[in-house]
N, C-alpha and C positions, 0 to 999 in steps of 0.2 A: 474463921471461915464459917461456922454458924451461925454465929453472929449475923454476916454479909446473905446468908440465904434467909434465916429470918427475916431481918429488912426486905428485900426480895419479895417474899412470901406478902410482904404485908401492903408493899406499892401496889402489888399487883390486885390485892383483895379491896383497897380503898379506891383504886384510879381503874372501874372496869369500864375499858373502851374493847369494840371489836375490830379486827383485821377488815379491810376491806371486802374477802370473798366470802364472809359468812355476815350472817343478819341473824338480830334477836329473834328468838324463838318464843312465842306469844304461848301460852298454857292451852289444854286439851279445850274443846268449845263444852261450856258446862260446867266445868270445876271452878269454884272460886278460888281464881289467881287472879292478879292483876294484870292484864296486856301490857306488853310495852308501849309508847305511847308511836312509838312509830306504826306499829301494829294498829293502832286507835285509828290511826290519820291516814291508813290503807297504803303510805310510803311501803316499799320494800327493797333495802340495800341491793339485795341478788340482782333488782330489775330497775337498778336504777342508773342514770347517765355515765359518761365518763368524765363530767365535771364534778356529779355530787361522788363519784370516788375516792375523786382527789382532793373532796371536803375533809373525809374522814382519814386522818393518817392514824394507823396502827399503833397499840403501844407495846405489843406484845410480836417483838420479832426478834429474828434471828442474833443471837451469844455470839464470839466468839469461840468457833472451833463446833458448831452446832448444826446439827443437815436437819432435814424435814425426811421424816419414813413416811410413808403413804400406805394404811390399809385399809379396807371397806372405804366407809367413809370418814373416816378420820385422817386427819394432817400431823402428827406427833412432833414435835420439836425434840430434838434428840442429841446427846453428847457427843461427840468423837470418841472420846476417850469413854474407858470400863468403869463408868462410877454411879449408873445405872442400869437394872441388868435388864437385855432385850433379847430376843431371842427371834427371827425370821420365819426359823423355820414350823417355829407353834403356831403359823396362822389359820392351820387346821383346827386346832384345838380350841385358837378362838373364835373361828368363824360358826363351828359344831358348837360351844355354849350359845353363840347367839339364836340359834334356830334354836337351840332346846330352849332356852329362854323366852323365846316369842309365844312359841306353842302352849310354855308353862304359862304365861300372862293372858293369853289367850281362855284358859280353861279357866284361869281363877277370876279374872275379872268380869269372864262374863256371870258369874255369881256374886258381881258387886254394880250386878248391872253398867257394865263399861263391856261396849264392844273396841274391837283394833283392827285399823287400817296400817296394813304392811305395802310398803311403798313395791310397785311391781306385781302382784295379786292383782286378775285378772276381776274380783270380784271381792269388797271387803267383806270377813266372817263378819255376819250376825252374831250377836251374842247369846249364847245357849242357853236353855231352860234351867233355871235352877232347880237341885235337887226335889224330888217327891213333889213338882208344881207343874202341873200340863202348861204344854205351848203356848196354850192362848190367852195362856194369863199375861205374856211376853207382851201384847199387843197396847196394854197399858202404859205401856214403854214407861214401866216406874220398876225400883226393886222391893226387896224387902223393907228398906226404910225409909221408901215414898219420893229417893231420888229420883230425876228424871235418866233417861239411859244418856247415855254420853258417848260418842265416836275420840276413840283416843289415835294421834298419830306419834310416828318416831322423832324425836326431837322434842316433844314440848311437856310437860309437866302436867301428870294427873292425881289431883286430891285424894282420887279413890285408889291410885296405883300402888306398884309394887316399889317397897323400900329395898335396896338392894346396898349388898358389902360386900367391897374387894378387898380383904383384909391385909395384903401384899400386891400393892398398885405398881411398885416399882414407877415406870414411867409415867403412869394413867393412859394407857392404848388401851386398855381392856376397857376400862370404865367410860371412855370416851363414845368406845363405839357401842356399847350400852347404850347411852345416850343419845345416839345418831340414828343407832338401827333397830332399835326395841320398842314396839309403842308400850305405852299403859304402865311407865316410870313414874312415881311420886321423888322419889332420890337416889341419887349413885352416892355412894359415901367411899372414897379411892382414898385407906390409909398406906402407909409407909412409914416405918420407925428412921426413916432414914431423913433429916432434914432436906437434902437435896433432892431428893426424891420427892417429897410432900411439893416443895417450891415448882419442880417443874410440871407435876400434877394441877396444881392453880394453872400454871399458866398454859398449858395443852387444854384444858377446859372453855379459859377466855379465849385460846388462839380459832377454836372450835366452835365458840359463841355457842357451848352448851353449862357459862358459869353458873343455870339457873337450877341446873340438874346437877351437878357433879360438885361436889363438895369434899376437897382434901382436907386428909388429916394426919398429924404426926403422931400416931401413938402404937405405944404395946401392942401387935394384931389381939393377942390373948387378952389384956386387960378392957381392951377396946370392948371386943365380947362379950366379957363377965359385966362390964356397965350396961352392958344390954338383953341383960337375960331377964329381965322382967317382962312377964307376960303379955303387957302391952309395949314392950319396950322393943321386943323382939324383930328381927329384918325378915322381909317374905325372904332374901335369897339371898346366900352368904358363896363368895367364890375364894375359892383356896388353892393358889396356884405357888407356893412356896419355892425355892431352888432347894431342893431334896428331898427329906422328908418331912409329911405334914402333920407328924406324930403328937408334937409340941402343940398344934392350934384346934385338935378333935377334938376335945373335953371341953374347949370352951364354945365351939362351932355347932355341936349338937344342942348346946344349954341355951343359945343362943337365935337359932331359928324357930319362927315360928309354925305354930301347929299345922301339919301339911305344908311348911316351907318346902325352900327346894337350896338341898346344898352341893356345892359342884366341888368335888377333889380332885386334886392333879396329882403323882406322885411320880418321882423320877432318878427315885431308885432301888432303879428295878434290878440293879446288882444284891440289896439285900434279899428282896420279895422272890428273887428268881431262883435263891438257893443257894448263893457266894458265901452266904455269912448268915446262918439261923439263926445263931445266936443274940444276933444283933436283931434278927427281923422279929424274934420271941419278944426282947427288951422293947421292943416300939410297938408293935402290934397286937403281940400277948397271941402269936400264933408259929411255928416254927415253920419255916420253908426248909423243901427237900430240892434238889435236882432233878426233876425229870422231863419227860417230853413237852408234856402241856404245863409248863410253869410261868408261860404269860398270861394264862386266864387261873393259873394257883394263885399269880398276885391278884390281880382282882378280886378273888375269893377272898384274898387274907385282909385285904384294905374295907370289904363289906364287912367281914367278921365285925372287925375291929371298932365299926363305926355303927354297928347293932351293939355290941357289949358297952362301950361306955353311952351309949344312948339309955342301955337297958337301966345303967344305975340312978338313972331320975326317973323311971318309969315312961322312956320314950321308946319306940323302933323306930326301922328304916323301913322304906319298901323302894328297892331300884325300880329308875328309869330308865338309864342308860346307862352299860360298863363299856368301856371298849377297850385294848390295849392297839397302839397307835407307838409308830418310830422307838422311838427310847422312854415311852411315858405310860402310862396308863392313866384314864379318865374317867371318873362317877359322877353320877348326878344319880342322887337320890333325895325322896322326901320323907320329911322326918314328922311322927304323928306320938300325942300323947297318949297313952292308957294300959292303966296298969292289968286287965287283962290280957290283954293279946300278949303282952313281955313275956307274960308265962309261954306261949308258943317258941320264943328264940330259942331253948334249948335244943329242941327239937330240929330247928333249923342249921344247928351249927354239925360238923361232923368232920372224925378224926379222919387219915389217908393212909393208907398202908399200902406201901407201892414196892413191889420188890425191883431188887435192883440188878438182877439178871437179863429179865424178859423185857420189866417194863408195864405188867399189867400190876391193875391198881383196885381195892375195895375200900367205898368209904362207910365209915361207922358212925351211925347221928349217939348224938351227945346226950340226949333224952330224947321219951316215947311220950308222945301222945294220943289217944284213944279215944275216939266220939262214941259217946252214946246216948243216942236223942238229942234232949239239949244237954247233957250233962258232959264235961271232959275230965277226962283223968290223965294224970302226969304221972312218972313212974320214969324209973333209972332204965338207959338201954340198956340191951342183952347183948355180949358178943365175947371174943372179936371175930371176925366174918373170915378171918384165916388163918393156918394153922401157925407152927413154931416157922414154915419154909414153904417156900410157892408149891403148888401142888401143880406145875406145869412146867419148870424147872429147876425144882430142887434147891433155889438160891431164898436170902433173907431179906427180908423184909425193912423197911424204912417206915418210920411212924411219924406223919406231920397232921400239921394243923396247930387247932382247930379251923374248920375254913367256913364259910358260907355253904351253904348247901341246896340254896332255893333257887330261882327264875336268879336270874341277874340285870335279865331286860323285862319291860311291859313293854310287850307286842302292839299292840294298842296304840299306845303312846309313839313308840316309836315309829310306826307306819303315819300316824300326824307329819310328823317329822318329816319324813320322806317324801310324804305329797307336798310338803309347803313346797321343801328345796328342788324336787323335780318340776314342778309348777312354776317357778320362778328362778331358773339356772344364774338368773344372770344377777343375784342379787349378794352372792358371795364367789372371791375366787376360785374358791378349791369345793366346790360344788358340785362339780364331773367324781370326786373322792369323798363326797359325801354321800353322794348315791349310791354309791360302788359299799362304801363300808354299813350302810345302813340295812340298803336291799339285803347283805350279809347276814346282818342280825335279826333281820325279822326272817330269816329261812332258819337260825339255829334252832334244833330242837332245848327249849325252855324246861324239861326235868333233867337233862342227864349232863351232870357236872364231868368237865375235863374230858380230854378225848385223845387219840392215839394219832400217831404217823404215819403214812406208810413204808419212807425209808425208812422211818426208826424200827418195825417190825419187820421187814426184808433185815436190815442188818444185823438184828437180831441171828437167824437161823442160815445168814450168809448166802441168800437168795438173792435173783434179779428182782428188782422192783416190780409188782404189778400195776397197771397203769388206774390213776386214778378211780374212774368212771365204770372198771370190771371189779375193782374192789369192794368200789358203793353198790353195785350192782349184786354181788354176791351176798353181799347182807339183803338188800332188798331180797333175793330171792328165797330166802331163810325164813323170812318173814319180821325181819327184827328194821325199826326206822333207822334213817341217817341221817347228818346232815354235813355240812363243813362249818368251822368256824373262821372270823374274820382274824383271830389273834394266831392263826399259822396256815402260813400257805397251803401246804399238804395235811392237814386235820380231818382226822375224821370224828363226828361224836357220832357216839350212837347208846342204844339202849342194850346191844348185843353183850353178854357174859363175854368173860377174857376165854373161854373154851369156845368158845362157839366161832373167835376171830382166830385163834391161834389153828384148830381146824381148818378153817377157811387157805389159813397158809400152806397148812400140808396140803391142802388137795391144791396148792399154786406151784409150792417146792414138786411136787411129782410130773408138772410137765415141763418144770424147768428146776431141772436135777442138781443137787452141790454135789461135791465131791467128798462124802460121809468119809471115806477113810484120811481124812486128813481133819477131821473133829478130834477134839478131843472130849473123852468121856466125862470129862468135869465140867464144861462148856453149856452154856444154853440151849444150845443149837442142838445138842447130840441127845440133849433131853428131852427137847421139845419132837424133833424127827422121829426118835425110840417108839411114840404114840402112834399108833392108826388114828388118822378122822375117823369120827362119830358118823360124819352123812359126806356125800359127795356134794362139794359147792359147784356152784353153777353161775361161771362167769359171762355168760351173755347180755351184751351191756342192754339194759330197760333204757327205754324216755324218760323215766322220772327219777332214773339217776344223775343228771346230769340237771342243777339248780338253776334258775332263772336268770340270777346276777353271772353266771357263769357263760350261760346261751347268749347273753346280750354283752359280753365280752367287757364287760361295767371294769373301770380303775377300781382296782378295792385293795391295795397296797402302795407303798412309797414309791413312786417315782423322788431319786435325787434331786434335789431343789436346787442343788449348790453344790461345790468343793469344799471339804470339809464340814460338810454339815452334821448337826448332831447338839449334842448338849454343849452351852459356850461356859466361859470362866465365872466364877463369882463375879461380880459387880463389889469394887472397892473404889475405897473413898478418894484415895490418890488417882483411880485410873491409871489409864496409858500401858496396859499389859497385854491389849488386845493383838496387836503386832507380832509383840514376842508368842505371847503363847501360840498364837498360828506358823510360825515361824519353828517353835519344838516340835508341833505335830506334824509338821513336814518332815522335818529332819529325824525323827521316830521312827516314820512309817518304814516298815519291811526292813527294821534293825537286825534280825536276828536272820536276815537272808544277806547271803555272799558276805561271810564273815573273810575278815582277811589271815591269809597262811602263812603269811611272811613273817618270820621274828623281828625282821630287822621294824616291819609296821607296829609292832603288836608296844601295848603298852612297856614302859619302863620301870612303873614302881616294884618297890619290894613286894613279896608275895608274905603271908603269913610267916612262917615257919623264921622268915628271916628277922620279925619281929620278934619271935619267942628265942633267939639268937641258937637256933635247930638246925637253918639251911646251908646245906652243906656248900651251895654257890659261893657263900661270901657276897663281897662286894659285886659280883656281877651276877647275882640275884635279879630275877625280872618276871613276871609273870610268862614270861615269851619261853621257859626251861622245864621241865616236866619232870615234875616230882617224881621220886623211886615209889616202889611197889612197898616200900617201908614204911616211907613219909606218912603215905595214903593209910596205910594200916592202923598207926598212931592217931 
């Protein structure tokens, strides 16, 4: 069977013909590529008759058992069967790289003198001044090394562009529409350890008529890397979108992009990072997750951690562009810079979490100090811990995680690019109405104060009616301390406000809308936290500037359902054909442990334990359907 995809693989890399609805794509105007020659002789397939259509028959069509998926602008040729893995409902996820991606190529090439024309831009960018060089040196239309400037568009191949690696191409949908919808590409390189996987990669490429750009490969994602960690070997942007975790491919992703690259992690599970299994998230991240409120944006923290620490050990950092946590996944794009001064700052940067597990409020401890003085800095061990043996607000104990990130997680900056492209141009991705919604999000978070609270979660707390959003932000505003919400929970609150100054805030909410204290019990949080007088009377009359922009304009900025059963799909195996059944289990799953049946004569017939260890006193008409004695149980 590999044998038959190799061959495969190799027809199709010897014999490149294109499908009729796509035309050779000619190189950026400027770079030395060679046109195609149809390019040359001003021909073009897209605008040509429907006799010269039926000149060119296709070589690259439809398998048996194969549909065509359609997204952006890509055409994928695609299995029936599980033996490549795809997933529908991430076309967020790709659509959100492709705009980071345009922006990131945007900013870097116009310091290689290459401006880019995005198709749907009402006006193409100019290409920006480079560093410490006034405007009008621009007019020269030359760069630093006497090239002329060059307009790059999507689809065609620029000398001066960005080298980009999908190190886990699976189908090549990803790296296709790189190719389609990115200007100021020099190459996609779409590997896959999986022969069939690489083989349908070639051929979504030619099906695409972007074989000039996109270049499959069958190898180790890791070993692929380590071939290219040489200094000039390195790719501007490495994407890593794995099925679990992307534990295994960091150490050589970091080694492996170049200086201010840009690397995109996907990570999708979020059962470890959210606190299911620390132990496991310690072993892959080298950071320990807790359980608590904000534990969609703790993953986040723990995947930057992660990816500043083994950056650190070659004398690299990180600095985020974008986190977001999104459905079932979370997403970074960060770029990765060399020098071994600044590494000294990560300590600084990283910090423990001590989160009691009563109340729910939390203190983070930085991991070392750093101190300016003039030009001089000094490094030195933190001081702490910033709480006592027991919450001093309810009496319960404390949970100790991390290490996590502790800095910005977005550039503001950057991301408002971002936002104008996609607002500017709605119609150039599908899910573009929810790119807006979640971006607008992120550029309102406040950027110093890590992790944030609930408001159910603290009404539940002290067994109070909820107070409603907008009097709660309001209350902090009136204190004088910032808010904001975050994208990664619908009801979030961040802010800069101490856990006393919120849990305050409560009591003067519990006193116009009263529990019933004597039905506390004295060991309880609730009875703990009540016991206190507030410090100040809050003042819930709701402000204007409580209530956020993305929120006024009623912006999408969480999941609408795409589908039935949507969500994370099965491994992709070699055999396929399990996609069926497994939809087929999680039907017959769902709401298991509701309307169980009462009937003995229904209930299961095997033996129950006891009748194995030859104890039950049933005998032969042993069944699970008969209820052990108060003895059995005891034993």
């Amino acid at each position: 069977m590999l044998g038959r995809a190799a061959r495969l693989l190799e027809v199709i890399v010897t014999r490149r013909r294109l499908p009729p609805p796509f035309a050779a794509r000619p190189s950026c105007a400027g770079c030395a590529m060679e046109t195609p020659k149809a390019a040359e002789t001003g021909s073009d397939v897209t605008n040509a008759g429907p006799a010269e259509k039926q000149e060119e028959p296709p070589l690259v069509g439809l398998l048996a058992g194969e549909t065509v998926v359609k997204e952006g602008k890509a055409a994928i040729l695609f299995p029936s069967a599980n033996e490549v893995f795809y997933n529908p409902v991430q076309e967020f996820n790709r659509d959100l790289t492709c705009a980071v991606l345009t922006e990131f190529s945007r900013e870097v090439l116009a310091q290689r003198g290459v401006q880019i024309a995005v198709p749907g831009e009402k006006e193409p960018a100019a290409a920006a001044s480079l560093p410490d060089e006034p405007a009008e040196a621009r007019d020269g239309k030359t760069d630093v090394e006497g090239a002329a400037v060059v307009t790059a568009t999507a689809g065609q191949k620029c000398e001066r562009g960005l080298r980009v690696l999908e190190a886990l191409a699976a189908s090549g949908l990803r790296s296709v529409r790189f190719a389609l919808e990115v200007p100021g590409l020099r190459s996609v390189t779409a590997n896959d350890f999986s022969r069939k996987a690489a083989a349908l990669v070639a051929r979504n490429a030619e099906y695409n008529g972007v074989g000039q750009l996109v270049r499959a490969s069958c190898k180790d994602a890791s070993m692929l890397m380590y071939e290219m960690r040489g200094k000039n070997d390195r790719y501007d942007v490495i994407d890593l979108d794995p099925y679990g975790s992307p534990a295994s491919f960091l150490d050589a992703a970091v080694q492996s992009v170049g200086d201010g690259g840009l690397l995109c992690v996907t990570c999708t599970d979020m059962a470890v990072l959210a606190g299911n299994s620390n132990e496991t998230c310690y072993s892959k991240y080298g950071s320990v997750s807790i359980k608590a409120k904000s534990c969609h944006e703790l993953a986040l923290r723990i995947i930057l951690h992660s990816l500043d620490q083994r950056a650190n050990v070659y004398q690299r950092y990180i600095r985020p562009l974008l986190s977001v946590s999104v459905d079932f996944y979370i997403r970074v794009f960060v770029r990765v810079f060399t020098g071994q001064a600044t590494v000294k700052n990560s300590a600084s940067k990283q910090a423990l979490i001590y989160n009691c597990v009563g109340c729910g409020s939390f203190h983070l401890q930085r991991m070392g100090r750093r101190t300016d003085n003039g030009k001089h800095t000094k490094y030195s061990a933190a001081t702490g811990p910033p709480v006592g043996p027991t919450c001093e607000h309810c009496g319960q104990r404390h949970q100790l995680g991390g290490p996590i990130w502790a800095e910005a997680i977005h550039d503001r900056a950057f991301v408002q690019k971002v936002l104008s492209a996609v607002s500017g141009n709605p119609a150039r991705f599908a899910t573009s109405k929810r790119m807006e919604g979640m971006l607008s999000m992120v550029t309102e978070e406040l950027e110093d104060t890590p992790l944030y609270y609930t408001v159910d979660g603290l009404s539940s707390t002290i067994h109070c009616n909820t107070p409603p959003l907008l009097q709660f932000r309001s209350a902090l505003l009136h204190a004088g301390h910032r808010v904001s919400l975050s994208h990664a929970c619908k009801n979030a609150v961040k802010t800069d406000a101490p856990p006393a100054v919120i849990w305050d805030i409560m009591r003067c909410w519990e006193k116009s809308n009263p529990v019933k204290r004597e039905k506390l019990s004295e060991m309880t949080p609730a009875f703990k936290i009540l016991s206190t007088e507030p410090s100040f009377d809050a003042c819930f009359t709701v402000r204007d500037d409580a209530n956020p922009q993305s929120r006024q304009r009623h912006l999408t900025r969480f999941q609408e359902n795409p589908q039935a059963f949507w969500g994370p799909k099965a491994r992709a195996k070699a055999g396929g054909g399990i996609s069926d059944d497994l939809q087929l289990k999680r039907m017959k799953n769902q709401n298991k442990r509701k309307g169980q049946i009462t009937d003995s004569s229904q209930l299961k017939s095997l033996p129950c334990k006891k009748f194995k260890q030859g104890t039950c006193t049933y005998g032969d008409k042993c069944s699970y359907s008969h209820d052990c004695t108060t003895e059995d149980k005891m034993e």
